[in-house]
RODO-2510 file (C-alpha; in nm, 4 decimals, decimal comma):
residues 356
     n   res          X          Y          Z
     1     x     1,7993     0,6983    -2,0300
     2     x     2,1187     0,7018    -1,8009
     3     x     2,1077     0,9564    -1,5192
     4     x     2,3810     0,8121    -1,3250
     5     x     2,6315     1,0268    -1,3672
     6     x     2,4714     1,2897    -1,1945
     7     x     2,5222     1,0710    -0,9158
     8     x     2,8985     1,0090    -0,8878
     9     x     3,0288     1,0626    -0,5540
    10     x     2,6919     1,0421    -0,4110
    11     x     2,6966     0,7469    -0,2152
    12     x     2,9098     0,4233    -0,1155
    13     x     2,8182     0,2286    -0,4156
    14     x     2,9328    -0,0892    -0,1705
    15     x     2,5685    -0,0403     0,0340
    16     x     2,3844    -0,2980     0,0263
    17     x     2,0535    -0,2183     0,2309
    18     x     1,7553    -0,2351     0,1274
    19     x     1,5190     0,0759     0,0333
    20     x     1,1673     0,0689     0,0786
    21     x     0,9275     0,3421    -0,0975
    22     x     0,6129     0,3978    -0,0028
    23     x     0,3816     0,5017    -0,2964
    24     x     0,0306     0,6448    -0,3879
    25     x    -0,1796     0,3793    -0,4292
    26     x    -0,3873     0,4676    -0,7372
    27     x    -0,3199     0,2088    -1,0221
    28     x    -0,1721     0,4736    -1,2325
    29     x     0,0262     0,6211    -0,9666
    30     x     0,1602     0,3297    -0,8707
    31     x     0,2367     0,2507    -1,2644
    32     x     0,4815     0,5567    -1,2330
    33     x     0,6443     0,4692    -0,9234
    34     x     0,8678     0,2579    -1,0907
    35     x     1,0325     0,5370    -1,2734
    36     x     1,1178     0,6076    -0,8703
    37     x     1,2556     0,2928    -0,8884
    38     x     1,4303     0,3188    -1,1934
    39     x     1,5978     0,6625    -1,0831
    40     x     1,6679     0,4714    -0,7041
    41     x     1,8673     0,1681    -0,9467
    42     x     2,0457     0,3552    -1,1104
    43     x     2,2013     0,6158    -0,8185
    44     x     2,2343     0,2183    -0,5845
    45     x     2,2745    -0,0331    -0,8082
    46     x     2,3465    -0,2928    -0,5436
    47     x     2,0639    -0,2071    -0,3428
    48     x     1,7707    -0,3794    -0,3347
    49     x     1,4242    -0,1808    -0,3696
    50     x     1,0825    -0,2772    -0,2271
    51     x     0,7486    -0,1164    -0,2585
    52     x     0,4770    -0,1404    -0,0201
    53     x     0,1451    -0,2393    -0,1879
    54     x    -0,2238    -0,2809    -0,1425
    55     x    -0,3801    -0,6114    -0,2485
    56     x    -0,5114    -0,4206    -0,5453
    57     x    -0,2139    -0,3703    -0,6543
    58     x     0,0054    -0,6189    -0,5967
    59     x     0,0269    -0,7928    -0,9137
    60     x     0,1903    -0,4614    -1,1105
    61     x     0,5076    -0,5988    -0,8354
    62     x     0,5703    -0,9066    -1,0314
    63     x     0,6217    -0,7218    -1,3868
    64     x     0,7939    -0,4377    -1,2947
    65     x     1,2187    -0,4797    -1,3206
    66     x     1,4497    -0,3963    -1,0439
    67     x     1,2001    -0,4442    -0,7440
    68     x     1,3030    -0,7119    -0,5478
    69     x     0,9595    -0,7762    -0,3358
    70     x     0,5958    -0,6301    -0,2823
    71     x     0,5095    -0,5739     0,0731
    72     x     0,1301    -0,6712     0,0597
    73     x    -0,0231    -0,4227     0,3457
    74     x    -0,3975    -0,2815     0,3535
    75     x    -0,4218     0,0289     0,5129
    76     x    -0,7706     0,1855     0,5687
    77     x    -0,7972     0,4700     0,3496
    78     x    -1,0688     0,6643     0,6331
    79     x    -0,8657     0,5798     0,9772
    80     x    -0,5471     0,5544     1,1502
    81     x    -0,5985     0,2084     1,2620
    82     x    -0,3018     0,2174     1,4952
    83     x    -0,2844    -0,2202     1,5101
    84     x    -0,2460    -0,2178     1,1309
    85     x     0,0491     0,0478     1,1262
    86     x     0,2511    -0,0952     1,4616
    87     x     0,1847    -0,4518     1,2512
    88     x     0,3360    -0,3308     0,9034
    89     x     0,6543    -0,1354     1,1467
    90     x     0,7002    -0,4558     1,2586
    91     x     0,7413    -0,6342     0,9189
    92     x     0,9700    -0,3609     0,7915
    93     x     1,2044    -0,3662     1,1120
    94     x     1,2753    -0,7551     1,0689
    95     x     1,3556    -0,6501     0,6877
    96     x     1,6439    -0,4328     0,8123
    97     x     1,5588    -0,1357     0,5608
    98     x     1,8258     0,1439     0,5630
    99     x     1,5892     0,4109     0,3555
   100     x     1,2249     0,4826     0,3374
   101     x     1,0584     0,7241     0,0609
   102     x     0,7719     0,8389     0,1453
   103     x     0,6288     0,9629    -0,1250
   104     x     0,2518     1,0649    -0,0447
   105     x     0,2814     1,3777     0,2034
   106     x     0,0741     1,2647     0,4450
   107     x     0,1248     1,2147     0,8186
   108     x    -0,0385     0,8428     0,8319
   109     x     0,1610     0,7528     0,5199
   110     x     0,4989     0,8462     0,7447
   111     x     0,4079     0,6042     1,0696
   112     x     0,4448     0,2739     1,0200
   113     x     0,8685     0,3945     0,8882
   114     x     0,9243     0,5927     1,1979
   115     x     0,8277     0,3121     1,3916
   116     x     1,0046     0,0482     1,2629
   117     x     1,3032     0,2826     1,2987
   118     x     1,4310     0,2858     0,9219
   119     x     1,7139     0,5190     0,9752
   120     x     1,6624     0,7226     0,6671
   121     x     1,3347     0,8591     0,6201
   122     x     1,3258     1,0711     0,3089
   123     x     0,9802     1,2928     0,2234
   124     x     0,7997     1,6246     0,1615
   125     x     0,7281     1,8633     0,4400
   126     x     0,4277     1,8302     0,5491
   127     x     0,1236     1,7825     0,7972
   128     x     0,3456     1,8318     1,0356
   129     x     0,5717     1,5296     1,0126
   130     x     0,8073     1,6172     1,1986
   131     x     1,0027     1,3258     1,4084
   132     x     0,8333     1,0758     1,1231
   133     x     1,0747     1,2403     0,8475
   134     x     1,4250     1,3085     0,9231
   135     x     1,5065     1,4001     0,5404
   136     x     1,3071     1,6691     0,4738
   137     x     1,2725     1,7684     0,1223
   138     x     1,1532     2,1300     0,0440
   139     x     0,9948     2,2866    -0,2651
   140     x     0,7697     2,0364    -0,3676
   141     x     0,4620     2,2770    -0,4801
   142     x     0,7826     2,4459    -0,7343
   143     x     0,7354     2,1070    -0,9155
   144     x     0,5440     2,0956    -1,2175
   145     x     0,4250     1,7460    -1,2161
   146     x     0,2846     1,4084    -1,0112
   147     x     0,5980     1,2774    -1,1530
   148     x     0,8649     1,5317    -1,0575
   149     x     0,7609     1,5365    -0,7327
   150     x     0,7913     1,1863    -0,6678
   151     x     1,1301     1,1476    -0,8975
   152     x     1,2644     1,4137    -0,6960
   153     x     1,2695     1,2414    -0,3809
   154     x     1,4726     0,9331    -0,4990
   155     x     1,7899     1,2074    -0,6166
   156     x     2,0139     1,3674    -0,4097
   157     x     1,8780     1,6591    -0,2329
   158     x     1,9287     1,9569    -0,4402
   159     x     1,9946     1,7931    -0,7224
   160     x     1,8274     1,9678    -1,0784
   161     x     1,5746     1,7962    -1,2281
   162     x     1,6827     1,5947    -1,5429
   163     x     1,5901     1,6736    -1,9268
   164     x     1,3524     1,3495    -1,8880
   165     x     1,3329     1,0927    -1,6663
   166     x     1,3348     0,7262    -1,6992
   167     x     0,9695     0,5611    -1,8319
   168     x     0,8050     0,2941    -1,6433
   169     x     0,8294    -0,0276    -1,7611
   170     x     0,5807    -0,3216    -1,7078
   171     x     0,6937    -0,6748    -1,8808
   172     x     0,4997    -0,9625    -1,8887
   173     x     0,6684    -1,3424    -2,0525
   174     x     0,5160    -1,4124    -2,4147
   175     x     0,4319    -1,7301    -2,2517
   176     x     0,2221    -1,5943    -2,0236
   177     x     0,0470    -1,3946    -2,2555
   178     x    -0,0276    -1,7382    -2,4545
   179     x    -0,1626    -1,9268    -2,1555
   180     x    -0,3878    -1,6347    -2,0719
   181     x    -0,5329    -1,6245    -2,4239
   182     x    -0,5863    -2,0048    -2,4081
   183     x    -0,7788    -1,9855    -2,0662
   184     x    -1,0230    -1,6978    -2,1813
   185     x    -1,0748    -1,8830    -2,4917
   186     x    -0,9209    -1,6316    -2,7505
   187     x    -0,7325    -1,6460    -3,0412
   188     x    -0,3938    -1,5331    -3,1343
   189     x    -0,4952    -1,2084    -3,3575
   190     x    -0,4634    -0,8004    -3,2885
   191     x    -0,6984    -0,7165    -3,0584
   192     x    -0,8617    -0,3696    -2,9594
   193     x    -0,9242    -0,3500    -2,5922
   194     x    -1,0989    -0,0566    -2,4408
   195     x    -1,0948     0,0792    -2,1142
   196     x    -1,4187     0,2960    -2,0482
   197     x    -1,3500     0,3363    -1,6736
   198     x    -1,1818     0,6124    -1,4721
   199     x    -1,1777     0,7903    -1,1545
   200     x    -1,4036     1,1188    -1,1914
   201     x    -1,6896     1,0895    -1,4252
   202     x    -1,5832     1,3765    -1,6508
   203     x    -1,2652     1,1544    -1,7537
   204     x    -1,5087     0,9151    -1,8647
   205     x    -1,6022     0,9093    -2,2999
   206     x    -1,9317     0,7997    -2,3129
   207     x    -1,9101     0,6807    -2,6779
   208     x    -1,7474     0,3687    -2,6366
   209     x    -2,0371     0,1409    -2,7253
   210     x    -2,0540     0,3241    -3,0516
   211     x    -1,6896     0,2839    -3,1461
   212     x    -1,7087    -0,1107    -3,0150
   213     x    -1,9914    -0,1538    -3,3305
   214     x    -1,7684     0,0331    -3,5894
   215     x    -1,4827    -0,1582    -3,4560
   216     x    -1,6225    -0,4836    -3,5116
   217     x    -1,8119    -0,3959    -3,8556
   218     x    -1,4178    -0,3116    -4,0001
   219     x    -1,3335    -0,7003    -3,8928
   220     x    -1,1805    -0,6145    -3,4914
   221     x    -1,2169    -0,8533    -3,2561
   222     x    -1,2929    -0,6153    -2,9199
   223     x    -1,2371    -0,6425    -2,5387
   224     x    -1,3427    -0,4488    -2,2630
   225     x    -1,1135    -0,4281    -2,0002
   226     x    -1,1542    -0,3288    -1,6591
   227     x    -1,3366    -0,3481    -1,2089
   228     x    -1,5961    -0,4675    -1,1135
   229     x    -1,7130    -0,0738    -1,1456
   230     x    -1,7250    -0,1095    -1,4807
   231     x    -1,9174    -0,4427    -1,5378
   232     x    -2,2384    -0,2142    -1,6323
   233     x    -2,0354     0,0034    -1,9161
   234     x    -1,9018    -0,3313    -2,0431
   235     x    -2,2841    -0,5040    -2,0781
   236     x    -2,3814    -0,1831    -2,3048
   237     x    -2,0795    -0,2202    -2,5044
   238     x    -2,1505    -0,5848    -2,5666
   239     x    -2,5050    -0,5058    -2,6390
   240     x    -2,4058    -0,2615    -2,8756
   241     x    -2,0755    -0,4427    -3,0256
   242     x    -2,2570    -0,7707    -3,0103
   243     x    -2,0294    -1,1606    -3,0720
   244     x    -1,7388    -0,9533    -3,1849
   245     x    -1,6670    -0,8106    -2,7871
   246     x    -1,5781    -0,9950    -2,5401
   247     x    -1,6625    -0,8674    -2,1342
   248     x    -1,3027    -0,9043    -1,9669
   249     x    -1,3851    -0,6922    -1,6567
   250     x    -1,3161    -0,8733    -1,3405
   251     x    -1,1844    -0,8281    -1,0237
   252     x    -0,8100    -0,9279    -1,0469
   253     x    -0,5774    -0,6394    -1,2122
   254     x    -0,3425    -0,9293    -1,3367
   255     x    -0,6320    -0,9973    -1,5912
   256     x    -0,6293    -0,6436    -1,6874
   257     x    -0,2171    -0,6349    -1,7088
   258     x    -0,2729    -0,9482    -1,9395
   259     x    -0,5107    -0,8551    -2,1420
   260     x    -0,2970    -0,5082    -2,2279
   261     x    -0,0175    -0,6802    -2,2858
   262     x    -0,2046    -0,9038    -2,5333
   263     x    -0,3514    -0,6568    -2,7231
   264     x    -0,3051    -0,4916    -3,0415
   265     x    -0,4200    -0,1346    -2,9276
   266     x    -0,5433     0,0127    -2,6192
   267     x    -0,8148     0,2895    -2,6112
   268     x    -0,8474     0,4384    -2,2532
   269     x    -0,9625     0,7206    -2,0422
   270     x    -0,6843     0,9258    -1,8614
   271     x    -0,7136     0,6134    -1,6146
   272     x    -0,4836     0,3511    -1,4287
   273     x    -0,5167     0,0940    -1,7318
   274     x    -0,3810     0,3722    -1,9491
   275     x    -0,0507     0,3965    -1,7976
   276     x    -0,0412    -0,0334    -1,7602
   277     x    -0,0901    -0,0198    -2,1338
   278     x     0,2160     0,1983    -2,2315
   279     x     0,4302     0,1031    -1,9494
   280     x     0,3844    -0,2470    -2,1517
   281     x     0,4547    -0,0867    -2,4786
   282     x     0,1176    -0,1585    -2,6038
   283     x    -0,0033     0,0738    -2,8593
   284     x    -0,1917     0,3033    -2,6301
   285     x    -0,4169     0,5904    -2,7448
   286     x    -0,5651     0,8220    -2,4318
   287     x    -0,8629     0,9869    -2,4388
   288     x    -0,7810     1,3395    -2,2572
   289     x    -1,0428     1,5805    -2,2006
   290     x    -1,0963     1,7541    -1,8684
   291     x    -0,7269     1,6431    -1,7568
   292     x    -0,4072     1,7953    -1,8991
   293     x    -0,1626     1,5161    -2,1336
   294     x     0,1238     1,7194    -2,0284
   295     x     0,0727     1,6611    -1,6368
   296     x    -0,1544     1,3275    -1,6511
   297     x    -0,0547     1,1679    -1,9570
   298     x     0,2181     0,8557    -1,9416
   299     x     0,6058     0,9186    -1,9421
   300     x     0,5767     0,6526    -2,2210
   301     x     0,4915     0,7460    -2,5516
   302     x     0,1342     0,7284    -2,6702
   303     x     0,0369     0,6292    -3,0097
   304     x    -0,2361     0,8963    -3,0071
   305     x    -0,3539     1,1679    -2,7553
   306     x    -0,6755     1,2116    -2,8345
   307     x    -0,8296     1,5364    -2,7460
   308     x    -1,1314     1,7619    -2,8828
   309     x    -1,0058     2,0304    -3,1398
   310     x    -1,3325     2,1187    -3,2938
   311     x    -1,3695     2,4711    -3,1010
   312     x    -1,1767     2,6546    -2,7871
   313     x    -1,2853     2,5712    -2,4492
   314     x    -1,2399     2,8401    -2,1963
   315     x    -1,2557     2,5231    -1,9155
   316     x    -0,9972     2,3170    -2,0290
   317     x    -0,8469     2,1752    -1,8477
   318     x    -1,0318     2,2147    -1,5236
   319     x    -0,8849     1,8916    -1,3586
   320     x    -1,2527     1,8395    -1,2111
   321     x    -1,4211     1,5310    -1,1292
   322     x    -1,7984     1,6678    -1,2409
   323     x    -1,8370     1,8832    -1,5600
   324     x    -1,9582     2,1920    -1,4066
   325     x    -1,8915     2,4020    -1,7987
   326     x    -1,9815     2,3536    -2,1218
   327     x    -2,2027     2,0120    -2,0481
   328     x    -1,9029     1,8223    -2,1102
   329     x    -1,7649     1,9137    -2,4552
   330     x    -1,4378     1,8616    -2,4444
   331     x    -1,5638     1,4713    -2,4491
   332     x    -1,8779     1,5110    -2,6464
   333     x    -1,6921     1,6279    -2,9434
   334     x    -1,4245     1,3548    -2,9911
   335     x    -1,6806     1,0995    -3,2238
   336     x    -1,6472     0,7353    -3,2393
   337     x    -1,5916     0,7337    -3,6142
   338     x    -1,2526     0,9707    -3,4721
   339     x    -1,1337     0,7488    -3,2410
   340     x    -1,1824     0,3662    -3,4557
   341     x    -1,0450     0,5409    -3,7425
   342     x    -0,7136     0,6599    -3,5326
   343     x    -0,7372     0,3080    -3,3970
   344     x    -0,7462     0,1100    -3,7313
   345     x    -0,4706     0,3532    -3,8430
   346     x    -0,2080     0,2785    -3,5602
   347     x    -0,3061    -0,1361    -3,5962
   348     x    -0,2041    -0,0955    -4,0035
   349     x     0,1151     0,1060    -3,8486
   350     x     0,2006    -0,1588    -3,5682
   351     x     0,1252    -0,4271    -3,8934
   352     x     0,3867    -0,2780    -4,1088
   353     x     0,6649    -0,1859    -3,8735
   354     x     0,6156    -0,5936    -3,7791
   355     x     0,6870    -0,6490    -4,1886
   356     x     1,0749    -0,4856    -4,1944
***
């Protein structure tokens, strides 16, 4: 998509300076930040864009187009640590940036700009920013989604929201892919790879160990993908899946990047790996069922939203963490046979559109 000619006339296309955002740090936040940076290319095309990053992070930098450089910077989540944010001003004043975003609207997340003295500081009001942010943006609770609020801040104020905006993209080298494969010992077929964890237990299906077996009883070579958190949910699935699964949990998220990008089909809870998956343009299908598609759900197309349609529940979606309704329906009902038979389905789909 091309928005820029809602921005002719908006700025001296000659600037050069840099532009630094500042994003939420969840994987799958940070996964759609780069439809900020998408919008921010296309409105300065000569200006170079960073993103601060946590460690955790940092490897999405080096797949996503148009940013220039991560700035690797761990913040406590629980304190101000005032060392840590006059040490990351100081790194962003010797990188001369002429505009901060500041996307979360939070006053810690507005420091470490102010002090460095970036000279455009563009956010949210706020927690009483005021002196941090010298751009204020108003309205932001008028937004219907993570995504338009964050979008938003990266147009020109006032400007209308567009039809659609620009998808994240995520793209790893074939040759990459190839070496990874090599090192983890696998071979060079379709893949299912399943990502059982999420933030919020009542995200979480529970039936994954089921659909692993049925998976590898049609002929599927299986991974499980994910944290360290979920090196207990991938043991069961082994257990239950047995030679044909493979444990691929670890604690680097370039192995999780790589092992969606190598994959035939991705089946994921409304979590961080989901969006990695179809930023890559990996068959993704996403489990929804206490979480809404239409605000949680990837810009990127899906190849399936899975949700429960046996009966109406009154609860969904409640957005809640803990299943306080209905002892958890809305993800009890959607079976394993379901899901591995919309699974096998999109693989024969992927197969054919690869034959014309």
């Amino acid at each position: 998509m091309n928005i820029d000619s809602q921005f002719s006339g908006d700025a001296d296309r000659s600037d050069t300076r840099p532009i630094l955002i500042i994003p939420y740090m969840w994987i799958g936040d940070f996964v759609r930040n780069h439809t900020v940076v998408r919008v921010l290319k296309e409105r300065w095309p000569n200006r170079p864009v960073d993103l601060l990053t946590t460690s955790l992070c940092a490897p999405l930098v080096d797949y996503m187009p148009g940013v220039r450089a991560g700035i690797i910077w761990d913040l406590p989540r629980g304190r101000l640590a005032v060392a840590r944010q006059f040490g990351l001003a100081k790194l962003l004043r010797e990188r001369n940036y002429g505009t901060a975003l500041v996307l979360p609207r939070t006053w810690k997340a507005a420091i470490a700009p102010a002090l460095a003295g970036i000279p455009e500081r563009v956010g949210f009001v706020g927690e009483f920013r005021f002196g941090l942010i010298n751009r204020w943006r108003w309205g932001e609770k008028k937004l219907p989604r993570f995504i338009d609020k964050n979008a938003a801040l990266a147009q020109p104020d006032g400007a209308l929201l567009p039809p659609e905006w620009p998808v994240p993209q995520l793209g790893v080298p074939a040759e990459e892919i190839v070496r990874w494969r090599q090192a983890n010992g696998l071979g060079a077929g379709a893949a299912v790879a399943l990502a059982p964890g999420s933030v919020g237990v009542s995200k979480r299906w529970t039936y994954y160990p089921e659909a692993a077996r049925l998976l590898v009883e049609r002929g599927l070579e299986v991974w499980v993908v994910g944290g360290p958190a979920e090196k207990g949910l991938a043991q069961e699935i082994v257990a239950a899946g047995g030679a044909g699964v493979r444990d691929l949990t670890g604690t680097d998220l370039r192995n999780g990047v790589l092992a969606m990008a190598a994959a035939g089909v991705a089946i994921s809870n409304d979590s961080g790996l989901m969006h990695i998956a179809a930023a890559l343009g990996t068959p993704t299908m996403g489990i929804f069922g206490p979480t809404s598609p239409y605000l949680w759900a990837p810009l990127n197309s899906l190849a399936a939203t899975v949700v429960q349609d046996k009966s109406v529940l009154s609860c969904q979606p409640c957005q809640s963490t803990i299943c306080k309704m209905n002892d958890h329906r809305c993800m009890r009902d959607i079976t394993a046979s379901e899901v591995a038979g919309i699974a096998q389905r999109v693989l024969r789909e992927v197969g054919a559109r690869a034959m014309t």
